[in-house]
N, C-alpha and C positions, 0 to 999 in steps of 0.2 A: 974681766977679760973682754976685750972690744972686738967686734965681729969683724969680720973679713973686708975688706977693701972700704975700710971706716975713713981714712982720708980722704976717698974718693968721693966717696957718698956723702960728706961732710961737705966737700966742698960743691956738690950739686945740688943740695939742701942751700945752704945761704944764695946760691943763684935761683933756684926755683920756689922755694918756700912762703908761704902766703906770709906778710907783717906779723909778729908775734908767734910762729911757729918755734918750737925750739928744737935743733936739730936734733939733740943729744935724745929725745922722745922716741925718732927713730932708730938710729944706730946703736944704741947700749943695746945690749944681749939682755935675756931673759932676767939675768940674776940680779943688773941694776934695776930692772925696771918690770916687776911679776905680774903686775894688774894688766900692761897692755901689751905684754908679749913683744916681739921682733915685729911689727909691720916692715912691709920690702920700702927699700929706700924708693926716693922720688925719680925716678930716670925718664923724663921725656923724650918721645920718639922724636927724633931727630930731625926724620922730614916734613915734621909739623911744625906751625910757628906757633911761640907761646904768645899768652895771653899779654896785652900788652900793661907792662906796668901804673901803676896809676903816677898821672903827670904832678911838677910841683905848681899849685895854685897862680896863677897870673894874679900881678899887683889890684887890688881893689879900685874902680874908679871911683870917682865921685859922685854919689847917693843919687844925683836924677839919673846921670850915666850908666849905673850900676840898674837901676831900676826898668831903664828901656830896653838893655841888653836884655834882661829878665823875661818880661814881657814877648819881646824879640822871640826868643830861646820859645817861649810857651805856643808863639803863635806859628813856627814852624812845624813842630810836633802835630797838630790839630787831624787826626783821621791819618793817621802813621800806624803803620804796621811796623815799622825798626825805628825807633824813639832813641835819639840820642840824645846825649848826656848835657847838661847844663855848661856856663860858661866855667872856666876853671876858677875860676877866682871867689865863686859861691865859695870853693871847697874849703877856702883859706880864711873863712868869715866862720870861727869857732861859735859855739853855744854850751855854756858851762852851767847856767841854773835854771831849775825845771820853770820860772816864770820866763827867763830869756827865750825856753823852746817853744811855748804854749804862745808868747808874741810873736814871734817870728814866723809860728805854723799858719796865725791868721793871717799876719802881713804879706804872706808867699801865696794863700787860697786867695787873698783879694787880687791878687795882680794876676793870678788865673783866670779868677772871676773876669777880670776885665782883656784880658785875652780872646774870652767868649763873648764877648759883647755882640758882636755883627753875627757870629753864629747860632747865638740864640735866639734872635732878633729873625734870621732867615725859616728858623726851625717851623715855625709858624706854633709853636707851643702855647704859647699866649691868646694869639688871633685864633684858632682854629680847635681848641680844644673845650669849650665853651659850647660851640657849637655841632662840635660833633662832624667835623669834615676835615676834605683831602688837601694836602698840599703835597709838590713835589722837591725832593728832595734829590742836589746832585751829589753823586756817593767818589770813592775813587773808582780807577778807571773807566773814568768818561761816562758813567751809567748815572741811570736818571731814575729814583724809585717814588713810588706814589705811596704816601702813608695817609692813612685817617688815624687820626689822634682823638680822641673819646675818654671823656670821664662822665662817669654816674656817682649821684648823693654828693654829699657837701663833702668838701676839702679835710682829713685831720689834720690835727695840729703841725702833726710829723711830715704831711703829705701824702700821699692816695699810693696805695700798692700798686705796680705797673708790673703788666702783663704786656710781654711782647707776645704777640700771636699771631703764627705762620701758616698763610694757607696751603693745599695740597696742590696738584697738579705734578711740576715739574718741567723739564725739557721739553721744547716741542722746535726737533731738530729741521722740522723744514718750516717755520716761523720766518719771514720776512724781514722782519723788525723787531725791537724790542717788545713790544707791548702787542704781538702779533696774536698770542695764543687764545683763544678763545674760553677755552679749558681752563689757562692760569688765570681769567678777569672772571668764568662766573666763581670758581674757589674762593677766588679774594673775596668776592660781593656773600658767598656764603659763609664766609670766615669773619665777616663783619655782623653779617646777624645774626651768628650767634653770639659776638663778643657784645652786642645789644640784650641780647637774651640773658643771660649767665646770671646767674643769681650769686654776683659777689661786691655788690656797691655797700661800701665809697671803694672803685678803683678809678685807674686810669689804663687805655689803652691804645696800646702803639698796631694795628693794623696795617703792615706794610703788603703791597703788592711786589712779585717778584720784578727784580729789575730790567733784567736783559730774559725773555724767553727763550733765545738762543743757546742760553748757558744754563739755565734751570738748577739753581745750588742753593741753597741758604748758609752756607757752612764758609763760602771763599771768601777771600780779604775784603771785596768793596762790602760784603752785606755785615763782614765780622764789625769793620770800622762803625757801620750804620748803630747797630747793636750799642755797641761801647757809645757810640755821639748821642741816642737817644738816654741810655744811664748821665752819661756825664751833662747833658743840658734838661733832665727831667729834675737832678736833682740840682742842678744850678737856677735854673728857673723857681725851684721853693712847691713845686708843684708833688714831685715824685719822694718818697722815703728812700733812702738808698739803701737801706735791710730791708726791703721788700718786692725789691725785685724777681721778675719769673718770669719762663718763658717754656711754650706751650705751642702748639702745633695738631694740623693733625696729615695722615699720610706724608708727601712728600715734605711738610709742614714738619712731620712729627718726627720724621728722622732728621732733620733740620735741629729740630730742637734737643736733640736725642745725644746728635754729636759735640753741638755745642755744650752742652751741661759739660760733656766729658772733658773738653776742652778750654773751658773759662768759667770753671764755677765758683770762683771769689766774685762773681758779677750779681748771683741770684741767692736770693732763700731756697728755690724750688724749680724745677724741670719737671714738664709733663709733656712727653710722646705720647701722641692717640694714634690710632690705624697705623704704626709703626713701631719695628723693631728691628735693631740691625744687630750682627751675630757678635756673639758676648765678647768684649775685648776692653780692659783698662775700668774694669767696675770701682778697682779703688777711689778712684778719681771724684766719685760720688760721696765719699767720705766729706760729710759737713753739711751735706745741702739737700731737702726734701726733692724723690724722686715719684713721681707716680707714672702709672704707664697703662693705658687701656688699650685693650687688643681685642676683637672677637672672637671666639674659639673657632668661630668657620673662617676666618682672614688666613688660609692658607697660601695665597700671591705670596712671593718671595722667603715663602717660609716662617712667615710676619708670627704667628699662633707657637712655632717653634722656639725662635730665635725668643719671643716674652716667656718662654715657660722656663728657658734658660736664664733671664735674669731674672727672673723672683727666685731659682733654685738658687743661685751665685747671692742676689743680694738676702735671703733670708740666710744664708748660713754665714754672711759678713755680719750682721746685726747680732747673730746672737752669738759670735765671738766679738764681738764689739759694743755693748749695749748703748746705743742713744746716737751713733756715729753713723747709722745708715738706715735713716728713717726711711723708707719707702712703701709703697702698694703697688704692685702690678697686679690688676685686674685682667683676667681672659675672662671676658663675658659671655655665659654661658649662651649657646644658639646664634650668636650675630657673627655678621659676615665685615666684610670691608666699608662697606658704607652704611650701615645700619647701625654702629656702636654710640653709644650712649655718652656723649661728652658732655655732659651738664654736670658731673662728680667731679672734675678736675678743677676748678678753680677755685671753690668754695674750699675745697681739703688743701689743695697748695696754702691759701692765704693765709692761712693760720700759723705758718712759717716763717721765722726772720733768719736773716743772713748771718752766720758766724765771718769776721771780717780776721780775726788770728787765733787761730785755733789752736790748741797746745797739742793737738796731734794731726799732722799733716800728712798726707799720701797722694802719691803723684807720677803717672805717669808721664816723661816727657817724651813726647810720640811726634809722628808729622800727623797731621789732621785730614789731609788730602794726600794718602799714597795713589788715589788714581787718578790724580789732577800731575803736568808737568813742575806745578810749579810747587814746592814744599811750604808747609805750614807748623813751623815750629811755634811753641810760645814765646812770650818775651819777659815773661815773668806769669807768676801765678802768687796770690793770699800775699806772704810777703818774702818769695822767692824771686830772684830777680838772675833771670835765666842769661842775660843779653852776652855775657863773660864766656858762654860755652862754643864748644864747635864740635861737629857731627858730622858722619859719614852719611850717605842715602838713605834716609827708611830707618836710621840707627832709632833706637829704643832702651829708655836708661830710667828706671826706678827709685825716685826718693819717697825717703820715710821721714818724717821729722819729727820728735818731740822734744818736752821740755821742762827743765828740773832746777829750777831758778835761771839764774844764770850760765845754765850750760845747758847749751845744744847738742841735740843727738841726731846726728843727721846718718841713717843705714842708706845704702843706696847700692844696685847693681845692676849690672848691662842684662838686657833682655834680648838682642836681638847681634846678629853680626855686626861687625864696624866697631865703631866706637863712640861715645860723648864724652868727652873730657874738656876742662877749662876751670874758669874761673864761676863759683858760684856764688852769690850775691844773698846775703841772708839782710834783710831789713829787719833794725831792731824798734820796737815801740815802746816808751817810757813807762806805760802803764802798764807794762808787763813784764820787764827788764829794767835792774836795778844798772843806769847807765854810770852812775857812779862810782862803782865796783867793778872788776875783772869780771871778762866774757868769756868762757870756752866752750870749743864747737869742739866735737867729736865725728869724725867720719870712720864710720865701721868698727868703733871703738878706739880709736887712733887720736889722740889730739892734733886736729889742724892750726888751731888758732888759739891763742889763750896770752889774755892780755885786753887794757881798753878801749873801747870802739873808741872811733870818731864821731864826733857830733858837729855836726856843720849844717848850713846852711843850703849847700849842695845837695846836701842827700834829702830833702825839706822839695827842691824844686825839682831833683830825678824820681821822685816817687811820685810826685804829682802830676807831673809830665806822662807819667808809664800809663797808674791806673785813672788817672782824675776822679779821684775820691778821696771825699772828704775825712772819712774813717783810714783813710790810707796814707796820713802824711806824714813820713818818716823822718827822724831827723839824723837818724846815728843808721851804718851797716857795718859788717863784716864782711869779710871774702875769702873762699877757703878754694885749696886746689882739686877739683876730681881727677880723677886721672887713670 
């Protein structure tokens, strides 16, 4: 027996349904089909425009042509917060055996590599880390930040753990200038010695001063870019481990660093807020990556001793439904106040941490970062989600879950908040993990979305690389399934 208005929905399915969906998965009634029940057919709201299809490949040019284009494509992206997409013609340049992918993965890192050449060159990475000084750095919009770049103990083989670390202050709204505050330059110069002091060589560390005073954030686009350009040319440089990145703070620093973990933790092993804690929201998020958190028991300012007692109660009752997936410590130290807490424990327990780069169990809030900023900060992907296909209402708030069971993806996912997030969402698939040879399927809320073989191209090799620039991160096959 075929369900109610099956023509209809039949034919809204072949118009809306992602590559390889089969429509007959949703419209047969229970009795064809008992494991996945009736899901509601696919009907998109009307006043919304859909995702836009994926285009057919432009003609390949000729190998130097094809290669500047490339290059081109990589040196546009550089300090982008909306990354787009490769030339088409990548997409139409196949990869059919696991030696073609592994060539083609270095030949696309080298032509990044050399994308960076003058970027790296500017970082002062090389000249200035050696000795233990500042150079300045111009960020996006138009801001100018001062970083001292520091490493202790000899180089490993792998490269030095890098510790971004953020000093405290914040805003200082009647500031002149950028670099006006008084407050933000002695924090910096005390954020600096203790990233001298810290008992964790061989590292390396990235000590930025806040950029604009006037604006006092660590969390908005020019400092996010900063962040992602100091990963992407520490480990280009040969200098930095890219599993071992962290980033640490303390007060204005520490919620700084508090909301970024929340927000881009495919970046780090490890996030450490000190003298901060901001009120408990999206802990799954911390699924994968070492959290630690020092607070005073007397840091009552802002609630600071409350808001930490909330997340050790939230993160110890994720850990032990979860074992191993929510490493953390949050310490309230007993008797200390706001400026008296004990940050010499944090970096020595972070290091011992390395980065999970695809984790077979995923969790993810996708949230704005700045609800009190006008401007929104969505992600643009996360681990190897590739967010850029969705569209959202204001403040919208939408939960993925993802695991994985060979070759079939289980992606749960629900709206958390009014509006909506619906679109296109972008699963990167990795070789070493995924049998690319064999049929894929994705599951949404038990429903199959997709089921059939990825694409492997060369495309998907320079849009992954473009996204995170990371070397652990170079994909050559995705999917894309419909939310909705």
């Amino acid at each position: 027996m075929k369900c109610p208005l099956a023509v209809f929905s039949a034919f809204l399915l072949l118009l809306f349904a992602p590559v390889g969906c089969n429509p007959e998965c949703v419209c047969d009634c229970n009795e064809n089909n008992p494991e996945l029940g009736t899901p509601p057919p696919i009907i998109p709201d009307p006043s919304l425009p859909l995702p836009d299809p994926d285009p057919e490949p432009d003609p390949a040019p000729e190998p130097a042509e094809a290669r500047r284009q490339t290059i081109e494509y990589f040196l546009a992206q550089l300090d982008q917060d909306d990354v787009a997409m490769p030339p088409s013609f990548l997409y139409g340049q196949m990869l059919t055996t696991t030696e073609e992918i592994e060539s083609e993965r270095s030949a696309m890192w080298d032509l990044w590599k050399e994308a960076n050449t003058q970027r790296l060159e500017e970082s002062g990475i090389e000249q200035f880390l050696a000795a233990g000084d500042t150079v300045i750095w111009d960020i996006p919009a138009g801001q100018r930040m001062k970083v001292l770049l520091l490493a202790k103990g000899d180089k490993p083989a792998d490269g030095y753990p890098l510790y971004i670390n953020l000093h405290g202050g914040g805003r200082a709204s009647l500031a002149e200038h950028a670099w006006d505050s008084f407050t933000n330059t002695l924090a910096w110069e005390s954020e600096i010695k203790r990233a001298k002091q810290y008992d964790d060589a061989p590292s390396m560390y990235f000590v930025p001063r806040m950029a604009d005073d006037r604006i006092g954030r660590w969390y908005l686009e020019p400092q996010r870019n900063a962040f992602r350009r100091i990963f992407q040319l520490g480990v280009l440089s040969g200098y930095a481990d890219p599993d071992r990145f962290y980033i640490l703070g303390t007060s204005e620093g520490g919620y700084g660093s508090h909301r970024l973990a929340l927000f881009m933790p495919d970046y780090f092993a490890g996030a450490g807020p000190m003298s901060a804690a901001e009120p408990l929201g999206a802990a799954e998020n911390l699924r994968n990556i070492a959290f630690g958190m020092e607070v005073g028991e007397r840091d009552n300012g802002f609630k600071r001793n409350e808001f930490a007692q909330q997340w050790k109660d939230e993160l110890d009752l994720l850990e032990r439904s979860n074992p191993g997936d929510f490493v953390h410590r949050v310490d309230i130290q007993p008797g200390k106040g706001h400026g008296d807490t004990d940050f010499t424990v944090m970096t020595p327990w972070l290091k011992q941490f390395s980065r999970r780069t695809y984790p077979g169990h995923l969790s993810y809030q996708y949230r704005n970062l700045t609800p009190d900023y006008w401007q929104e900060s969505y992600p643009q992907g996360v681990y190897y989600l590739d967010f850029r296909g969705l569209m959202h209402t204001k403040n919208a708030n939408r939960r993925f879950e993802v695991t994985w069971d060979g070759n079939t993806i289980n992606v749960s996912t629900d709206l958390l908040s009014d509006g909506f997030v619906r679109g296109d969402l972008g699963i990167y698939l990795d070789p070493d993990q995924v049998d690319l040879t064999r049929p894929v399927t994705v599951k949404i809320n038990g429903r199959i979305a997709f089921e059939g073989m990825a694409k492997v191209s060369k495309g998907f090799l320079a849009e992954s690389i473009a996204l995170f620039g990371d070397p652990k991160r170079i994909f050559p096959a995705k999917v894309k399934v419909l939310i909705y």
